[in-house]
C-alpha positions as CSV (number, residue, x, y, z in Angstrom):
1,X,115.8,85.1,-187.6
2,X,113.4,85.8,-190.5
3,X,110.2,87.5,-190.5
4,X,108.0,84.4,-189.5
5,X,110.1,84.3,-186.2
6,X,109.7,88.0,-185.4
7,X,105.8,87.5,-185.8
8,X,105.5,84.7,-183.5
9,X,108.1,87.0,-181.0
10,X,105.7,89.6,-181.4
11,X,102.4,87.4,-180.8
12,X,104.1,85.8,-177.6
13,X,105.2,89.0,-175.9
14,X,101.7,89.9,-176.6
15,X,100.2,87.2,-175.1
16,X,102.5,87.9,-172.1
17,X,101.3,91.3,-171.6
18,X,97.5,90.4,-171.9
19,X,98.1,88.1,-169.7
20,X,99.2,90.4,-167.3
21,X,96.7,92.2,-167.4
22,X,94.6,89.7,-166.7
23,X,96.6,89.4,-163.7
24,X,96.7,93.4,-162.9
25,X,93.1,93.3,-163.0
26,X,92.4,90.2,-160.6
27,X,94.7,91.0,-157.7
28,X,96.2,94.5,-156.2
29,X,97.4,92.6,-153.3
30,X,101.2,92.2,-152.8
31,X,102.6,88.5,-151.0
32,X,105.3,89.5,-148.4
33,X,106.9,85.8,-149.8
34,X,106.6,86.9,-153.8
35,X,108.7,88.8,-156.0
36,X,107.1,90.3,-159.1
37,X,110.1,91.3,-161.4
38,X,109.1,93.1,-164.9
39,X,111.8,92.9,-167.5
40,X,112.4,92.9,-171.3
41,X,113.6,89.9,-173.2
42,X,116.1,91.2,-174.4
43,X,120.1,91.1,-174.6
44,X,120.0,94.9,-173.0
45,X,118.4,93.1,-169.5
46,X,121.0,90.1,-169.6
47,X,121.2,90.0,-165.4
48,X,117.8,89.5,-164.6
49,X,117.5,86.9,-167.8
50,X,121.1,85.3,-166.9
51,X,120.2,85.7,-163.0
52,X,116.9,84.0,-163.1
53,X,117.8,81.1,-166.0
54,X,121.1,80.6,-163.7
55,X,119.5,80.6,-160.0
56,X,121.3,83.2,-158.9
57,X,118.5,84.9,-157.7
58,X,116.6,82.2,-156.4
59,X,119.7,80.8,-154.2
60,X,120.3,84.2,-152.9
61,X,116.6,85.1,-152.0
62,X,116.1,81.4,-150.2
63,X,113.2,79.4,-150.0
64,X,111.0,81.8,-148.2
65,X,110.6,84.1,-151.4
66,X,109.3,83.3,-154.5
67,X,110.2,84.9,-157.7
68,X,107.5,85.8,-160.3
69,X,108.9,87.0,-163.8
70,X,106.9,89.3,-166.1
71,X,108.4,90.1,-169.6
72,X,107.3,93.4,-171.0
73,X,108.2,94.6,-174.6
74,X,108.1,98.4,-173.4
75,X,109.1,101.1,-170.3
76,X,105.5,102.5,-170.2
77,X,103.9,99.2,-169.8
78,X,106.1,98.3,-166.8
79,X,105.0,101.8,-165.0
80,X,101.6,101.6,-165.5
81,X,101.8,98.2,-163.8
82,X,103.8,99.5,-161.0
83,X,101.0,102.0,-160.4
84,X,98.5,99.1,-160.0
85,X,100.9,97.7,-157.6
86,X,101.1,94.3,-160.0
87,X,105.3,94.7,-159.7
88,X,107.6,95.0,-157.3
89,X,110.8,95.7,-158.8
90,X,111.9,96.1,-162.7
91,X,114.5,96.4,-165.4
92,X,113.2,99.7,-167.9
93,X,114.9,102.7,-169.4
94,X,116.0,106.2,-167.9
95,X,112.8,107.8,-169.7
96,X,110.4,105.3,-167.9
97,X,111.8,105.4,-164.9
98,X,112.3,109.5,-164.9
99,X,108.3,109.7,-165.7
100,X,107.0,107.1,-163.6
101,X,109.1,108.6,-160.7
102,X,107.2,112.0,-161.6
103,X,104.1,110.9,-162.1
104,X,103.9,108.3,-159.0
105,X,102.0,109.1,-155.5
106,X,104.4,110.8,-153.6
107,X,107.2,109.4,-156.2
108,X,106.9,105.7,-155.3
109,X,109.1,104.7,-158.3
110,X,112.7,105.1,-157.4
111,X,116.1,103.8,-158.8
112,X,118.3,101.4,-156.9
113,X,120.9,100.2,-159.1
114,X,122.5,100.7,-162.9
115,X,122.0,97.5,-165.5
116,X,123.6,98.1,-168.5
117,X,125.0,101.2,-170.6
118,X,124.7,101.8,-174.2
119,X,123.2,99.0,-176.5
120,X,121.1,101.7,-178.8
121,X,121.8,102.4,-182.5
122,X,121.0,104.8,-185.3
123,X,120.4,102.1,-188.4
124,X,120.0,103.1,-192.0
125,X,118.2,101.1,-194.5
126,X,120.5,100.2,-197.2
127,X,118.5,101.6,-199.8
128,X,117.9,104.9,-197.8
129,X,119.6,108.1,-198.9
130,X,120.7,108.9,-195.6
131,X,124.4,109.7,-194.8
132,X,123.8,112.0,-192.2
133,X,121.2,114.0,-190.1
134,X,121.1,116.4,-192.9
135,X,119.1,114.0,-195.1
136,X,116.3,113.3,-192.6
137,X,114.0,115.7,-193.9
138,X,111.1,113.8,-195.3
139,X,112.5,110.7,-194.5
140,X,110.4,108.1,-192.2
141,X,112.7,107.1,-188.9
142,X,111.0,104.6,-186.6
143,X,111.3,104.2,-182.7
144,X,109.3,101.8,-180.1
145,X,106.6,103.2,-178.2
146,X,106.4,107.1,-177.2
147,X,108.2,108.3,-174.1
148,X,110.6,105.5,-174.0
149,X,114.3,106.2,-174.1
150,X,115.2,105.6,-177.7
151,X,112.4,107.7,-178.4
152,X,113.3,110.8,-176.2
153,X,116.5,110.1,-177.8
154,X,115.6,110.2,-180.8
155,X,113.2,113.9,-180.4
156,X,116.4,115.5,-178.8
157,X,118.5,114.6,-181.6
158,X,116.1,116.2,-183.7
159,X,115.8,119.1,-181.8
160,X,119.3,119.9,-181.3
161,X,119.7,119.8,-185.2
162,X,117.2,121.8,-185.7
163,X,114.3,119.4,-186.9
164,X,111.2,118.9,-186.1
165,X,108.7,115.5,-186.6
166,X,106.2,115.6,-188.8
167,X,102.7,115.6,-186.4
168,X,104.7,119.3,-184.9
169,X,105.1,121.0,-187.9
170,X,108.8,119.6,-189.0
171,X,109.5,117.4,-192.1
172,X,110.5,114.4,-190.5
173,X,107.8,111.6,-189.7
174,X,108.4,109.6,-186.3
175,X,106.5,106.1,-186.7
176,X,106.3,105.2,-182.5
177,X,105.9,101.4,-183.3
178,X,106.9,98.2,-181.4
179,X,110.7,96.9,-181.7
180,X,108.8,93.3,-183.6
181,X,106.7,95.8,-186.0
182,X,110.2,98.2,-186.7
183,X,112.4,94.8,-187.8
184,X,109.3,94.2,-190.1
185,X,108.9,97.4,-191.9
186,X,112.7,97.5,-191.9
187,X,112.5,94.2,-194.0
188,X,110.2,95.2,-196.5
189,X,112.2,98.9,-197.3
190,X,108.9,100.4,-195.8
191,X,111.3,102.6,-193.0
192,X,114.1,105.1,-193.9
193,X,115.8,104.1,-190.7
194,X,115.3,103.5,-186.9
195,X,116.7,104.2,-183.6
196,X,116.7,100.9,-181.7
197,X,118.1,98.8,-178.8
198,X,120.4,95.6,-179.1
199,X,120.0,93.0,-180.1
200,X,117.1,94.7,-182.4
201,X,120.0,96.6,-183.9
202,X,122.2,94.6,-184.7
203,X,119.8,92.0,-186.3
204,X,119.3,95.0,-188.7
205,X,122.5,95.2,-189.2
206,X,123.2,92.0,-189.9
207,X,120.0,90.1,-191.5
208,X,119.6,93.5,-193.6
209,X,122.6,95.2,-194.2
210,X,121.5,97.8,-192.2
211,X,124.5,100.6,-192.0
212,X,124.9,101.6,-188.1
213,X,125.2,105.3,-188.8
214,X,126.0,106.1,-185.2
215,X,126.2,104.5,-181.5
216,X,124.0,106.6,-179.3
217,X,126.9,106.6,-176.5
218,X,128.8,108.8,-179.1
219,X,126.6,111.6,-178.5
220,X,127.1,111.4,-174.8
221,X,129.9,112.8,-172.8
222,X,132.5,110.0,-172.5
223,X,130.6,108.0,-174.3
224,X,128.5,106.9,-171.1
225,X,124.8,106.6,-170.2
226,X,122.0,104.5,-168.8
227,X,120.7,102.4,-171.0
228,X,118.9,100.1,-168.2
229,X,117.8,100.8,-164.8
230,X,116.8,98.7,-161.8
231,X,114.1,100.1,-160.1
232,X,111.5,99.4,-157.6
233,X,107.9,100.8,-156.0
234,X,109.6,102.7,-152.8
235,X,106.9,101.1,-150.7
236,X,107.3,97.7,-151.3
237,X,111.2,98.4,-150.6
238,X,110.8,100.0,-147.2
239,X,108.7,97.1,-146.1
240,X,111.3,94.9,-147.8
241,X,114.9,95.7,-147.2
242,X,116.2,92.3,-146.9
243,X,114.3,90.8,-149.7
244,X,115.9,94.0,-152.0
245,X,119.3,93.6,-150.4
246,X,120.0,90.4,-151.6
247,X,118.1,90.9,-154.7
248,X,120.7,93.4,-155.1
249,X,123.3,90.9,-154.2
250,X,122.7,88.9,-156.7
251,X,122.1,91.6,-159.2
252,X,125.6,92.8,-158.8
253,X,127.0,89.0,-158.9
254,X,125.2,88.0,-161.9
255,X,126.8,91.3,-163.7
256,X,130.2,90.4,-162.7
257,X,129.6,86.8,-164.2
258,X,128.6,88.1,-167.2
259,X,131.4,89.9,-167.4
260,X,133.6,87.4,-167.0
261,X,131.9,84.9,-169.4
262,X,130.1,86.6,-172.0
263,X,130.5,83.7,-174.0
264,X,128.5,81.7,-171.4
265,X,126.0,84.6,-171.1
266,X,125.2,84.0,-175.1
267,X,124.7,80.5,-174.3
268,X,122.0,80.9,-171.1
269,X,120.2,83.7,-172.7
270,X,119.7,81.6,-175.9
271,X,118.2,78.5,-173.6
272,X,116.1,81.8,-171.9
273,X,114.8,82.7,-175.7
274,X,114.2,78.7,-177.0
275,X,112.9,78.4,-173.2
276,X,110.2,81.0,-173.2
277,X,109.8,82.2,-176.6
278,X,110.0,79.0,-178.6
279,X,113.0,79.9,-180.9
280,X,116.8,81.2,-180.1
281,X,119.2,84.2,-182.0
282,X,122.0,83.1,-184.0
283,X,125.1,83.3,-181.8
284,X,126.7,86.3,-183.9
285,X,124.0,88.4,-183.6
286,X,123.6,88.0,-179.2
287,X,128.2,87.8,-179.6
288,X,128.2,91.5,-181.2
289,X,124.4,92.9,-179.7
290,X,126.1,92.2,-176.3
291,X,129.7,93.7,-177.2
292,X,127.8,96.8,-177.9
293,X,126.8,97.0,-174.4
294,X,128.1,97.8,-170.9
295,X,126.5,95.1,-168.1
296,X,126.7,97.3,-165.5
297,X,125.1,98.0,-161.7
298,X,126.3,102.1,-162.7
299,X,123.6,103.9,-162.7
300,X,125.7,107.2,-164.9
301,X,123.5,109.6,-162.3
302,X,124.4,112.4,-164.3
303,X,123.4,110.8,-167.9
304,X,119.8,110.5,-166.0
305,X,119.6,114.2,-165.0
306,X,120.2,115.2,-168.5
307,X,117.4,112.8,-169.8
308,X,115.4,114.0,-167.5
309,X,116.1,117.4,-168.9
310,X,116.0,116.4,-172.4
311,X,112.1,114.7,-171.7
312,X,111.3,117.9,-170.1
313,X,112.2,119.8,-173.2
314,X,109.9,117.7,-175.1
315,X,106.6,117.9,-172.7
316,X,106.8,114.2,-172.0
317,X,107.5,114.8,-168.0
318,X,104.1,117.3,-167.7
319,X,105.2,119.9,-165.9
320,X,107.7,123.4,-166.5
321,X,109.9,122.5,-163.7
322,X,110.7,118.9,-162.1
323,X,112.8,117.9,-159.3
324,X,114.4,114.3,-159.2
325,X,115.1,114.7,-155.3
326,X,114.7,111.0,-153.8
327,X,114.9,109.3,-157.4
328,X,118.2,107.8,-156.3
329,X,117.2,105.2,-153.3
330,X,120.0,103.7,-151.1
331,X,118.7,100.5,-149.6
332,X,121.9,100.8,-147.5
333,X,121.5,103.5,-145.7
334,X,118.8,103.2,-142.5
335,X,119.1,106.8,-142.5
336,X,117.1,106.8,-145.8
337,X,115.1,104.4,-144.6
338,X,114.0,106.4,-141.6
339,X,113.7,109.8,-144.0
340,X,111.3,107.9,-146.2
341,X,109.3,106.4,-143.5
């Protein structure tokens, strides 16, 4: 991939969002027989890019329901168009899905399965002086947009070592800039380092020889935490249990295929990327971005609580004290149903 590919990556995903806004803006109005499913294209949301591209989803759901993709390039984007009611279900991070369940009328934004775990990276320029976190200071480390996972991530780190960014007082400058816009700067020296999901990481380290100074799961406790949530607008799944059960059918069988053919998976999700963004990844770069990652329907509750903690710390969830009560949502369980209703 070279920096003419990235460009026209970063002009498509563009378009894409524009485009739903175009959409957000011309109709509020959910169809009882249309699914509107937000996720990233990425390696880190392989089951609803391997579940679509296969059909898994569309021979589970049947002919009465009609599945209506919508590719995002960032958590915050996806909940501000679950707030306009423009998606029904999506594939984000813990720190999206922690804020948009706060910040939702009567916390309409609720979990309902794990998708993968792991998949983010610390990556060093190679003509950094970075060894460790005591060489930050002064040093310019990028992230994608603010309030998204690698970006709480990131802040906490900081924090817990005693740094601050830049715009707070501290020595180290945060650049809060698109994953497209971080493989750039990266390329051109212009970026001391970033913290960054696969396959974005891994095409660092590769194309740039990019030196992975840590795996974020190796600051977690046994190594495991959400890196990708499935979540959906609580209304539209009370109205819809059967539509969500079997989306969560398939959700769980398309992980387990994965699983069992990651080989394969490399293959669909490169006809995905030719498919709908004109261009494919070399095969070692999806063979090792997706080794680095769990494909999972675990949702690592307890990683989420801390997040939410750790986003609290940093005033990204608004308030002094925050309760995740009803963030987990079992589509199983008519009790929950009833509660809810």
């Amino acid at each position: 991939m070279n920096l003419k590919l990235i460009g026209v990556l970063a002009v498509v995903i563009s378009g894409l969002v524009i485009t739903l806004g175009i959409i957000m803006n011309s109709t509020n109005e959910n169809s009882e027989t249309k699914l509107r499913v937000a996720f990233f294209p990425n390696i880190g949301h392989a089951i609803p890019v391997v579940g679509i591209e296969n059909g898994v989803f569309e021979d589970k759901l049947g002919n009465t329901t009609s599945i209506e993709p919508k590719m995002f390039d960032s958590g915050p984007q996806v909940i501000e168009s679950f707030f306009s009611k423009s998606i029904d279900l999506a594939y984000v991070g813990p720190g999206p899905a922690i804020n948009g369940f706060l910040k939702s009328e009567n916390h309409d934004i609720v979990i309902l399965s794990g998708a993968a775990k792991g998949g983010a990276s610390f990556i060093v320029h190679p003509k950094s002086t970075i060894k460790s976190v005591n060489d930050f200071p002064g040093k310019k480390i990028a992230a994608p947009q603010i309030g998204n996972s690698q970006d709480v991530s990131l802040r906490n780190y900081l924090a817990e070592n005693n740094l601050k960014p830049f715009e707070t007082g501290g020595s180290v400058i945060v650049l809060n800039i698109s994953n497209p816009d971080i493989y750039t700067l990266f390329a051109k020296g212009e970026i001391d380092a970033a913290w960054v999901p696969e396959p974005w990481a891994t095409l660092l380290v590769q194309e740039f020889d990019g030196n992975r100074l840590f795996f974020e799961e190796e600051l977690w406790s046994e190594n495991n935490f959400a890196s990708v949530l499935l979540i959906g607008r609580q209304d539209y799944v009370i109205a819809n249990p059967e539509i969500v059960s079997k989306w969560l059918e398939a959700h769980s069988e398309t992980a387990n295929w994965i699983n069992s053919d990651p080989q394969q998976t490399r293959v669909v999700f490169n006809q995905f990327m030719k498919n709908t963004m004109g261009n494919s990844l070399p095969d070692e770069i999806i063979d090792e971005a997706l080794s680095n990652l769990e494909i999972t329907t675990d949702s690592a509750d307890e990683s989420i609580y801390i997040f939410a903690k750790r986003a609290e710390s940093l005033g990204y969830l608004g308030r002094d004290k925050i309760s995740l009560d009803g963030l987990f949502f079992d589509i199983t369980s008519n009790e929950s149903l009833k509660e809810s209703n």
